[in-house]
C-alpha positions in Angstrom: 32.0 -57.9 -8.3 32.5 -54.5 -7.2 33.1 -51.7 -9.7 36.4 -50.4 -7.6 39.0 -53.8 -6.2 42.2 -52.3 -6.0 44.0 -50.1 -3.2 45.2 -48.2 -6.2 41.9 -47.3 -7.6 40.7 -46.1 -4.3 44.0 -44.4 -3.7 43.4 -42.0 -6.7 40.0 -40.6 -5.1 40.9 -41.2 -1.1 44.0 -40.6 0.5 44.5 -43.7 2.6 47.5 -45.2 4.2 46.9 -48.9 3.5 48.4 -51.9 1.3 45.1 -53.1 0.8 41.4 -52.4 1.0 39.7 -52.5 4.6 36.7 -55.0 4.8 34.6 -52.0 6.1 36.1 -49.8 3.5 34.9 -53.0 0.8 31.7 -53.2 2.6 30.9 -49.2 1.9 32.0 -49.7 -1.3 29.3 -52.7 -1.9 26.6 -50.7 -0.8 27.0 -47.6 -2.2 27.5 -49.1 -5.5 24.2 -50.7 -4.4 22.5 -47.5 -3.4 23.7 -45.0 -5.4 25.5 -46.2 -8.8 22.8 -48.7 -9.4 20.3 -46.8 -9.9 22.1 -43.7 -12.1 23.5 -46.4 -14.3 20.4 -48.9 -14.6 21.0 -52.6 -15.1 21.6 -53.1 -18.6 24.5 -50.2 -18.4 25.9 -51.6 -15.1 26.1 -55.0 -16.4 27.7 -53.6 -19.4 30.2 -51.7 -17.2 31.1 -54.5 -15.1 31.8 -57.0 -17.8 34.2 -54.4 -19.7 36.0 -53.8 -16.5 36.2 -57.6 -15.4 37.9 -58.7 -19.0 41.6 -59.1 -18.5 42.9 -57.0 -20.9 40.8 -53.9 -19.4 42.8 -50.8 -19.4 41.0 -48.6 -16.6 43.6 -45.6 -17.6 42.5 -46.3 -21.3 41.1 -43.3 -23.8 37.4 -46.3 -24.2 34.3 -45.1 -23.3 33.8 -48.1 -20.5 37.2 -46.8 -19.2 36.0 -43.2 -19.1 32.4 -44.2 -17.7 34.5 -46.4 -15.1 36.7 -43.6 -13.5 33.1 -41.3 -13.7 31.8 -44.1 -11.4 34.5 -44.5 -9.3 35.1 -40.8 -8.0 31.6 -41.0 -6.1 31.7 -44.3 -5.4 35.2 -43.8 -3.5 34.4 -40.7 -1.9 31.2 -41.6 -1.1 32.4 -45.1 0.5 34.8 -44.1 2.5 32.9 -41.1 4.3 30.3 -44.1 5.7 33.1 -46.3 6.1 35.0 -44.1 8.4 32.7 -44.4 11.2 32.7 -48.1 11.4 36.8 -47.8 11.2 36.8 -46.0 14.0 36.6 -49.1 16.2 36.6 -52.1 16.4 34.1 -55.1 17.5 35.3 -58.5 18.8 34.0 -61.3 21.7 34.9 -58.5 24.7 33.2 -55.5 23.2 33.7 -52.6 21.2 36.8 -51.2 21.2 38.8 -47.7 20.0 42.4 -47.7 18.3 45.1 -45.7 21.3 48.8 -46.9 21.6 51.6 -44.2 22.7 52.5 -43.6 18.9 48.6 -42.7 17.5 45.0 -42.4 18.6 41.7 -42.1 17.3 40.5 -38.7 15.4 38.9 -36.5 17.7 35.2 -36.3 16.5 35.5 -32.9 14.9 38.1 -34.1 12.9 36.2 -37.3 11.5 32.9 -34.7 11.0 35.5 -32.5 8.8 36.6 -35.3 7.5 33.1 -36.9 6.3 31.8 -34.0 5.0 34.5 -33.1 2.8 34.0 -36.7 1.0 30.3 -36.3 1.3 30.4 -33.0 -0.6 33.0 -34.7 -3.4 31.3 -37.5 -3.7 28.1 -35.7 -4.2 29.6 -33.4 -6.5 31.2 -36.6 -8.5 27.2 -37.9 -8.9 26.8 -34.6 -10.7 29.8 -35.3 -12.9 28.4 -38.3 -13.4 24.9 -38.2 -14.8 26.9 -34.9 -16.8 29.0 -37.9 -18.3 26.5 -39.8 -18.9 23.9 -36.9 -20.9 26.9 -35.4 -22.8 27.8 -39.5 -24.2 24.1 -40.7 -24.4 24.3 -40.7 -28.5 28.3 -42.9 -28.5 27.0 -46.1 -28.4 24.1 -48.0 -28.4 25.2 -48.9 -24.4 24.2 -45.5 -23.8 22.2 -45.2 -26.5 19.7 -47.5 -24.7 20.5 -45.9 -21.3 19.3 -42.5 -22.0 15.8 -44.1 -23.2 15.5 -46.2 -20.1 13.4 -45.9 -17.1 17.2 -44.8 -15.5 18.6 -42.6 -18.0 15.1 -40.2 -17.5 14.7 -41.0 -13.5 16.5 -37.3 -13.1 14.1 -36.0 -15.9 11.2 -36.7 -14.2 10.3 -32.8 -14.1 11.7 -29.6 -15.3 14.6 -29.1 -13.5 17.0 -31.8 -14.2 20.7 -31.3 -13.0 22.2 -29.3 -9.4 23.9 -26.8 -11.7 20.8 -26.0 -13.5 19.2 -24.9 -10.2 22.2 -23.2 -9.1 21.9 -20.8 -11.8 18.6 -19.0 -10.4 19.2 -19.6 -6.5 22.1 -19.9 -4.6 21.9 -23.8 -3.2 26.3 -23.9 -3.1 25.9 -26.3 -5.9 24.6 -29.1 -3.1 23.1 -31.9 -5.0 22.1 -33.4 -1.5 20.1 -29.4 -1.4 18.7 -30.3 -5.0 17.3 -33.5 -4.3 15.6 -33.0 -0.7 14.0 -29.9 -2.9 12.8 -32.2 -5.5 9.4 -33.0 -4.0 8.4 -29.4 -3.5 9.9 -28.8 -6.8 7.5 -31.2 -8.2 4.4 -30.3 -6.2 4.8 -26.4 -7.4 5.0 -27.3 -11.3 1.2 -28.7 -10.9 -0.3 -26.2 -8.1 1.7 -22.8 -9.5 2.7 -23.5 -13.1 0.0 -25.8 -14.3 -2.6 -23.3 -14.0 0.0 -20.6 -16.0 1.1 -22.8 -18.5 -2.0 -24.7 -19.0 -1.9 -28.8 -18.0 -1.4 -29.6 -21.5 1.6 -27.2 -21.9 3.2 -28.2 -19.1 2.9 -31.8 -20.3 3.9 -31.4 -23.2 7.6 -29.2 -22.1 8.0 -32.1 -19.3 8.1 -34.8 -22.5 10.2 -32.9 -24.5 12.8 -32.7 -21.1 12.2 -36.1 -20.4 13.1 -37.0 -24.5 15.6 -35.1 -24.7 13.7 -32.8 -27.8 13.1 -29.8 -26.3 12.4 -27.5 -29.4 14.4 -23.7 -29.0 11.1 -21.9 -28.2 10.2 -24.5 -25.1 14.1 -24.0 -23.8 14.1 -20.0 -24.1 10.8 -20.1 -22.0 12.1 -22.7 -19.8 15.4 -20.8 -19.3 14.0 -16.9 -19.1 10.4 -17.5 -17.5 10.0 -20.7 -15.7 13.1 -22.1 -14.3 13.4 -18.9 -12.1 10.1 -18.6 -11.2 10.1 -21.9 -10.2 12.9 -21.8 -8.3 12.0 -19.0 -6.5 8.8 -19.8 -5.1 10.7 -23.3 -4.3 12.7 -21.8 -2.0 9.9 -19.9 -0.6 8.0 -23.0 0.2 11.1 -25.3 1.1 12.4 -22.6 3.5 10.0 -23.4 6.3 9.0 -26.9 5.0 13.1 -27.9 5.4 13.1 -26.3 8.8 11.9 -29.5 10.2 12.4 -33.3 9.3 10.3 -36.5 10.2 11.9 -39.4 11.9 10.5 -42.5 13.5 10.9 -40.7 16.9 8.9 -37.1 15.7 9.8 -34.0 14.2 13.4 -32.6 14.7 14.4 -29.1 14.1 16.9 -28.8 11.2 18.0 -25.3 11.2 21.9 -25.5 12.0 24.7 -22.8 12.4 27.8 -22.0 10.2 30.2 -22.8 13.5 30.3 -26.5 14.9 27.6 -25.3 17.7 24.4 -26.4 15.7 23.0 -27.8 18.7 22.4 -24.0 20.2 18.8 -22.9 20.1 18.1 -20.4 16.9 19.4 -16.8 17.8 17.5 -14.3 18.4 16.1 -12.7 15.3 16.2 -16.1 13.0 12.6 -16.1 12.2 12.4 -12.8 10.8 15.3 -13.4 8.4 14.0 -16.7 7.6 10.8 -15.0 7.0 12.2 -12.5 4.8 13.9 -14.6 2.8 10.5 -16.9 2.1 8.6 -13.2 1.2 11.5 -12.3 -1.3 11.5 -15.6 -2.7 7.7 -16.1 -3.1 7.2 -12.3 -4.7 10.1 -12.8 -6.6 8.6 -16.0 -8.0 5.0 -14.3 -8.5 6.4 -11.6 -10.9 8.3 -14.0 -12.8 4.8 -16.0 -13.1 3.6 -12.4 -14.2 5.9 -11.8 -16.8 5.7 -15.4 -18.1 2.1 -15.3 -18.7 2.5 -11.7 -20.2 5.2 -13.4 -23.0 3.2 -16.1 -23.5 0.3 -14.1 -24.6 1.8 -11.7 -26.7 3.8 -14.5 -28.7 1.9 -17.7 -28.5 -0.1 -18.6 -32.1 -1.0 -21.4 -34.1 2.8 -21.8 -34.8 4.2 -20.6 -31.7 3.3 -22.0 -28.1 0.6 -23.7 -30.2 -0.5 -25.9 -26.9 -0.7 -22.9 -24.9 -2.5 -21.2 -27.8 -5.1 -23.8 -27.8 -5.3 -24.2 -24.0 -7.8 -22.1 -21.4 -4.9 -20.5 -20.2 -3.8 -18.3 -23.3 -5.6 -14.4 -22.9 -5.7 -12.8 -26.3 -3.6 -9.1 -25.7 -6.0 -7.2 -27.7 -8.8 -8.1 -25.3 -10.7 -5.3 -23.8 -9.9 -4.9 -19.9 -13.3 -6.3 -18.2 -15.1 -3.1 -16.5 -15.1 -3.5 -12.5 -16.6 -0.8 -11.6 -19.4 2.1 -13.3 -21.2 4.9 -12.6 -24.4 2.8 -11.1 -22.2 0.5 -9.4 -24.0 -0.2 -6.1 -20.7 -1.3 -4.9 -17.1 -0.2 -5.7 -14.2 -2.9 -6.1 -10.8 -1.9 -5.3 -8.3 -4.5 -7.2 
């Protein structure tokens, strides 16, 4: 059974003029919970969540925590729904063809006003994923339901690495709070913690803050260096590799260009001048990033000891400051280094 069955549910998340739910509005609605819900919630949680709303004396309005988690889920799942759903509502399919809706009293959107239309729910229902796992984090300790959520393989799937929520990326670079921008970055996001921070932090440091994110311990040290030193440089020398690397997308047919426009003309070739502001934005980014790699190394070695840092203490990476500057160059160098 679906997690949303009445027009009144949907109604509070979609404006639609209808007594009942469509069967390809019901159809979105089944695979999106599929796709998207599923896997936030886990099955233990879903399961849970289903039962609670299925009982009959259920109360989706109610103060519960299953009725709280239910109207979290719903808001994406709606939204979400109905944007997919639209384009199959546009017509319809019987033994003579397919077929568009036009009598002297209405007729179909035109398709600017169904892209406006999609987007809008796409970027709602995105946001309402955020709201979501937020939900879910700021309940995980209010009963063992969520209890056993936050220590399953789906209550850490968004803690896989450093960076774990839209908004927490949005506070170092400007992504308009896209959680569709924060996951197609998550690969490079990923990629850059072992080639750039690994060799800062050390392999064993940056183990050991990715399994105090992932376990929810982080101790106050770990989160002020997160927060001060690594979140922004990470982010910004994401951006520096993702501008370029998000330029393009593979298909089955080959490589398309993704750069769009702000108007509704994306399908123009790139104005004149586009590479060298995408270019400059990739420099700022990537030197941006490199001093904030600077600095972090800088705080690390002036604060890290046996008590503080102690991984990065212990690790290769970790300079002493009081170490004398090695000598490049001398008076019977043969050769003179400039650095």
């Amino acid at each position: 059974m679906p997690l949303l069955k009445t027009i009144a549910e949907l109604k509070r998340y979609v404006p639609v003029d209808t007594t009942g739910i469509l069967p390809s509005f019901a159809l979105e609605l089944e695979q999106t919970e599929a796709d998207v819900i599923a896997p936030l919630l886990g099955p233990a949680l879903l399961a849970w969540l289903q039962a609670a709303y299925d009982a009959p004396d259920f109360d989706p309005a109610g103060p519960g925590l299953a009725a709280q988690l239910l109207r979290a889920v719903q808001a994406p799942l709606a939204r979400l729904a109905t944007a997919t759903a639209t384009t199959v509502h546009q017509v319809s399919i019987d033994e003579t063809g397919v077929h568009i809706t036009s009598t002297d009293t209405s007729k179909t959107a035109f398709q600017w006003q169904l892209d406006r239309v999609q987007a809008q729910f796409l970027k709602r229902g995105f946001s309402g994923l955020d709201a979501l796992v937020a939900w879910l984090e700021a309940h995980a300790e209010a009963s063992p339901e969520l209890q056993a959520w936050a220590a399953s393989p789906a209550g850490q799937r968004h803690r896989r690495e450093l960076f774990i929520s839209t908004a927490d990326f949005q506070e170092y670079e400007n992504i308009s709070s896209s959680r569709l921008a924060f996951e197609a970055l998550g690969p490079m996001r990923r990629r850059l913690e072992n080639f750039e921070l690994g060799p800062v932090l050390s392999p064993e440091f940056l183990a050991e803050l990715r399994d105090q994110v992932r376990s929810r311990a982080l101790t106050s040290d770990n989160e002020n260096l997160l927060r001060t030193y690594v979140y922004p440089a990470l982010a910004c020398l994401t951006i520096g590799h993702a501008v370029p690397e998000l330029g393009l997308s593979l298909n089955g047919g080959g490589i398309d260009l993704t750069i769009a426009r702000l108007d509704d003309s994306n399908a123009k070739e790139a104005d004149a001048g586009l590479d060298q502001l995408l270019q400059s934005k990739v420099s700022e980014a990537l030197i941006s990033g490199s001093r904030y790699l600077r600095q972090l190394t800088s705080y690390l070695d002036r604060t890290a000891s046996a008590l503080r840092f102690p991984t990065y203490f212990a690790s290769s990476a970790y300079t002493a400051p009081d170490q004398p500057a090695l000598v490049v160059n001398t008076l019977i160098s043969k050769v003179y280094k400039f650095c």
